[in-house]
KEKOL-900660 format. One record per residue (C-alpha): residue number from 1; x, y negated, z negated. Coordinates in steps of 0.02 Angstrom, whole numbers. Layout:
N
k:NUM&X:X&Y:Y&Z:Z
...
//
This chain:
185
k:1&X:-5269&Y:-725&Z:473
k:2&X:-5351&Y:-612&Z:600
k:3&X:-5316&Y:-634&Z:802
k:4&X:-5425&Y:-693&Z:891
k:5&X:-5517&Y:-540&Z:1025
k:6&X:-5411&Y:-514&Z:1168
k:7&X:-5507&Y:-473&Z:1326
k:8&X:-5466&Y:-304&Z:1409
k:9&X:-5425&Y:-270&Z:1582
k:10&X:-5522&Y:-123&Z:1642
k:11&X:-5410&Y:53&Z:1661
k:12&X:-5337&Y:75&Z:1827
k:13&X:-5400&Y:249&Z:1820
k:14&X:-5564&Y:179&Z:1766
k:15&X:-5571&Y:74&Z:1914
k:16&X:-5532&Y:214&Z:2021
k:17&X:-5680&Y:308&Z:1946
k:18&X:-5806&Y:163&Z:1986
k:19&X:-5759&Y:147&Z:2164
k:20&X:-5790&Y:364&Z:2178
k:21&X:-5945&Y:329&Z:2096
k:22&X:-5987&Y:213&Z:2231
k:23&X:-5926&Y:296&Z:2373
k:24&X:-5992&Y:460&Z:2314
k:25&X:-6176&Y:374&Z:2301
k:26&X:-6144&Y:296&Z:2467
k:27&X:-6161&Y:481&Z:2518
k:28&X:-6289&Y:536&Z:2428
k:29&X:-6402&Y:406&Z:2414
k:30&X:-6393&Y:414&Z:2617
k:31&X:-6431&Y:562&Z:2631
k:32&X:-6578&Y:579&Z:2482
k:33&X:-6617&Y:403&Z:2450
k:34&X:-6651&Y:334&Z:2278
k:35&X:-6725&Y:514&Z:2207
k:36&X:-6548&Y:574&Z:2208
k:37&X:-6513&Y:565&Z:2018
k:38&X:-6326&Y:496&Z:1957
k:39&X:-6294&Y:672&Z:1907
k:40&X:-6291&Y:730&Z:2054
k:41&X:-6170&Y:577&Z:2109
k:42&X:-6077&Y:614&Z:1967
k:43&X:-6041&Y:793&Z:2043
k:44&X:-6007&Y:725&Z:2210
k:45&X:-5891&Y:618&Z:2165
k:46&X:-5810&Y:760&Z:2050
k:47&X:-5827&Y:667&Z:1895
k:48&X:-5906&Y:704&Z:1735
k:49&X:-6082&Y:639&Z:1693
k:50&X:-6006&Y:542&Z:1541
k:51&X:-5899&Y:459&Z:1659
k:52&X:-6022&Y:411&Z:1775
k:53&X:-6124&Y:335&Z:1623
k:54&X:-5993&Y:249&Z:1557
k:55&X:-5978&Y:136&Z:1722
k:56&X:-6171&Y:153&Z:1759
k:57&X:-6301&Y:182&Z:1622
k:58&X:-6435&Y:247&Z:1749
k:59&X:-6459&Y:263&Z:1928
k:60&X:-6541&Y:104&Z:1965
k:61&X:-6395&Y:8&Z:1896
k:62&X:-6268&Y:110&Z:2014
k:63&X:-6383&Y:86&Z:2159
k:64&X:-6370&Y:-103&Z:2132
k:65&X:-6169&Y:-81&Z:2101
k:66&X:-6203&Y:-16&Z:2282
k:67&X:-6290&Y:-127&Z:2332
k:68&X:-6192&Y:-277&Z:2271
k:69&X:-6014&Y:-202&Z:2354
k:70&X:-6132&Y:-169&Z:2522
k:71&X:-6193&Y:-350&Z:2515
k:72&X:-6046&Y:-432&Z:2456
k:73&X:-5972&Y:-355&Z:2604
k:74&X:-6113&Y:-383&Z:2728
k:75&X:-6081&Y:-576&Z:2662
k:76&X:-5910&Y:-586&Z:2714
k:77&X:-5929&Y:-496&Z:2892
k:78&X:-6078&Y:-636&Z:2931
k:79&X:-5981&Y:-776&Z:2852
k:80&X:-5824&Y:-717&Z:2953
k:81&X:-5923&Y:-704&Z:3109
k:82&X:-5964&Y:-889&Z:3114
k:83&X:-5811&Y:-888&Z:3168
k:84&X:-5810&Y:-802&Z:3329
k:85&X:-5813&Y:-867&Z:3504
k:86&X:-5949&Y:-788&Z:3580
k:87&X:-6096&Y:-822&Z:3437
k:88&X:-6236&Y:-704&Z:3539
k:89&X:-6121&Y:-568&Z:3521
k:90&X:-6082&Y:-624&Z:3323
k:91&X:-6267&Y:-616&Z:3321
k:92&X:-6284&Y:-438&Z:3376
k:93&X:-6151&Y:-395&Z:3297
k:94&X:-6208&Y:-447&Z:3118
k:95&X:-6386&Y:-394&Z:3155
k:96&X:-6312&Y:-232&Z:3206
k:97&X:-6198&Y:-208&Z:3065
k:98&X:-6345&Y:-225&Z:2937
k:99&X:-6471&Y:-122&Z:3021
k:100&X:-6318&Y:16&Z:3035
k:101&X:-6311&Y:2&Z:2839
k:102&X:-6499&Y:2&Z:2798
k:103&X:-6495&Y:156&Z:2902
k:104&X:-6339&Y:241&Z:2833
k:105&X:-6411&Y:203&Z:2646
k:106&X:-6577&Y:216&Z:2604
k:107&X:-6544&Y:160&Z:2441
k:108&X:-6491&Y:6&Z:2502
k:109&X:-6657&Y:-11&Z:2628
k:110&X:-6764&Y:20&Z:2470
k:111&X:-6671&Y:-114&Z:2386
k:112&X:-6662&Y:-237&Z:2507
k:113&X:-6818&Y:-222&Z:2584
k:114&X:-6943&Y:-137&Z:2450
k:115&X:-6886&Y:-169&Z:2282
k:116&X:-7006&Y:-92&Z:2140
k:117&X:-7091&Y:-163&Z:2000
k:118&X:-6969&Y:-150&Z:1885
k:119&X:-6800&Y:-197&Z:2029
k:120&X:-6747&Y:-357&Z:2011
k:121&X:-6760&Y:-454&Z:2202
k:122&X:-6576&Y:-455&Z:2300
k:123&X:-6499&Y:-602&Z:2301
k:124&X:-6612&Y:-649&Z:2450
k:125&X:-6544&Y:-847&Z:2457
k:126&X:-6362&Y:-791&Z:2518
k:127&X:-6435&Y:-674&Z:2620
k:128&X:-6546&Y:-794&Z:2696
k:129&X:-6398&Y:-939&Z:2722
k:130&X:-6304&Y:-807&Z:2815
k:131&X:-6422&Y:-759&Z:2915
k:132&X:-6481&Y:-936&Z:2947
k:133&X:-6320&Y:-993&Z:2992
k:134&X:-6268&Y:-847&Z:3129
k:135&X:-6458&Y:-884&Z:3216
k:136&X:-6434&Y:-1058&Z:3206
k:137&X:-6254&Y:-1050&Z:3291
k:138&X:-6312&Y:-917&Z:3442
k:139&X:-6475&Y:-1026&Z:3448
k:140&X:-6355&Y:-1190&Z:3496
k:141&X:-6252&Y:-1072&Z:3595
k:142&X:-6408&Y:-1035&Z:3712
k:143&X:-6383&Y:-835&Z:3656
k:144&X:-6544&Y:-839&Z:3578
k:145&X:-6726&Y:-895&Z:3584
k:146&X:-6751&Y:-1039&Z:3489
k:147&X:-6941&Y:-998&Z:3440
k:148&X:-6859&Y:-865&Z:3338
k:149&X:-6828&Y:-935&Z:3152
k:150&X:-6735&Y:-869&Z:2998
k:151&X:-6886&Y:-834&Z:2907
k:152&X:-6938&Y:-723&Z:3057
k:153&X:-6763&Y:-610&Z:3021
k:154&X:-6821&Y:-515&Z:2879
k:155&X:-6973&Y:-429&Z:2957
k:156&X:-6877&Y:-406&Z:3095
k:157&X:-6764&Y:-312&Z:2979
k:158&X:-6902&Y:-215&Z:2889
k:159&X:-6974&Y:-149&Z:3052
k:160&X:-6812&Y:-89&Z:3105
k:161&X:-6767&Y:-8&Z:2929
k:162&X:-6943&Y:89&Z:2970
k:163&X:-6907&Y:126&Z:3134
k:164&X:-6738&Y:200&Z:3047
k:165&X:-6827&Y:275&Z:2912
k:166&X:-6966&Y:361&Z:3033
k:167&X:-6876&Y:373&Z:3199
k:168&X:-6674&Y:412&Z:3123
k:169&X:-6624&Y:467&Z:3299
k:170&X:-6701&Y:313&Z:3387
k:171&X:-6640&Y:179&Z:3288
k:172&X:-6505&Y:120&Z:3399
k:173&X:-6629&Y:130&Z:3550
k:174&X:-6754&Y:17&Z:3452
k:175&X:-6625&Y:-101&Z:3396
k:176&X:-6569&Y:-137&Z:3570
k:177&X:-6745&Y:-165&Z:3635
k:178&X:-6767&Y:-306&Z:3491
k:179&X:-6610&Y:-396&Z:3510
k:180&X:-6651&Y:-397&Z:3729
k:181&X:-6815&Y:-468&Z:3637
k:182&X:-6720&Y:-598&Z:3542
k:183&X:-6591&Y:-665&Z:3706
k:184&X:-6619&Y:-820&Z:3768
k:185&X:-6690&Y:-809&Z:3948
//
């Protein structure tokens, strides 16, 4: 009689790896984008390339591992900021905090706001009840306009990611000038 498979727990040391893969392409892929190859992450991170494919089989898969820590993380902070008092300020805030990212990682901009052919979509329905849910709340506080709706967030995103992208020591400048834009007068 055989046993039935038993179901590993990944390595503790093999976790450890993952998350210096990530952070290590944090790094890189903000400073070079998605042509930074997951060799030269690999090296960042001071790992070996078999490592690095053991965890990721090519660099499009670690820039969504990226991308799905970043997001899953972006989730939280906009769920969590329903929660604040002042919601024009959680607005900002969480509007802020994602522009801030899509500057820091360009990976994460090309992801989020230009995948390729062959890139599967993000997860664009979470991202869009978050988002929905923070404009609704500073739209009831009187923080923002209410002409402004959810569906209008995204290009407002995309502009700023090219304004990043373009303009990466104006950013914050242009940021501020859309969310004065976006207050309630």
């Amino acid at each position: 009689m055989t046993s039935p498979p038993r179901s590993r727990k990944p390595r503790s040391d093999g976790l450890a790896n993952r998350e210096r893969l990530l952070a290590a392409a944090r790094e890189v892929f903000a400073e070079r984008g998605l042509e930074a190859t997951l060799d030269d992450v690999a090296r960042h991170a001071g790992l070996g390339v078999g490592t690095a494919y053991r965890h990721f089989p090519n660099k499009q898969a670690l820039a969504h591992g990226l991308f799905d820590d970043r997001f899953a993380e972006f989730i939280a902070i906009a769920d969590a900021s329903l929660g604040e008092p002042d919601a024009g300020a959680a607005f900002a805030a969480v509007i802020t905090y994602l522009v801030r990212d899509l500057h820091e990682v360009k990976a994460m901009r090309d992801l989020l706001l230009g995948p390729g052919p062959s890139d599967p979509p993000p997860p664009n329905d979470e991202l869009k009840r978050v988002l929905d849910a923070v404009l609704l709340r500073a739209q009831q506080a009187g923080a923002v306009r209410t002409d402004i709706s959810g569906s209008d967030l995204p290009g407002i995103l995309d502009m700023l990611g090219a304004v990043s992208e373009r303009r990466p020591d104006d950013w914050e400048r242009f940021l501020d000038i859309v969310l004065d834009g976006l207050r309630a007068r």
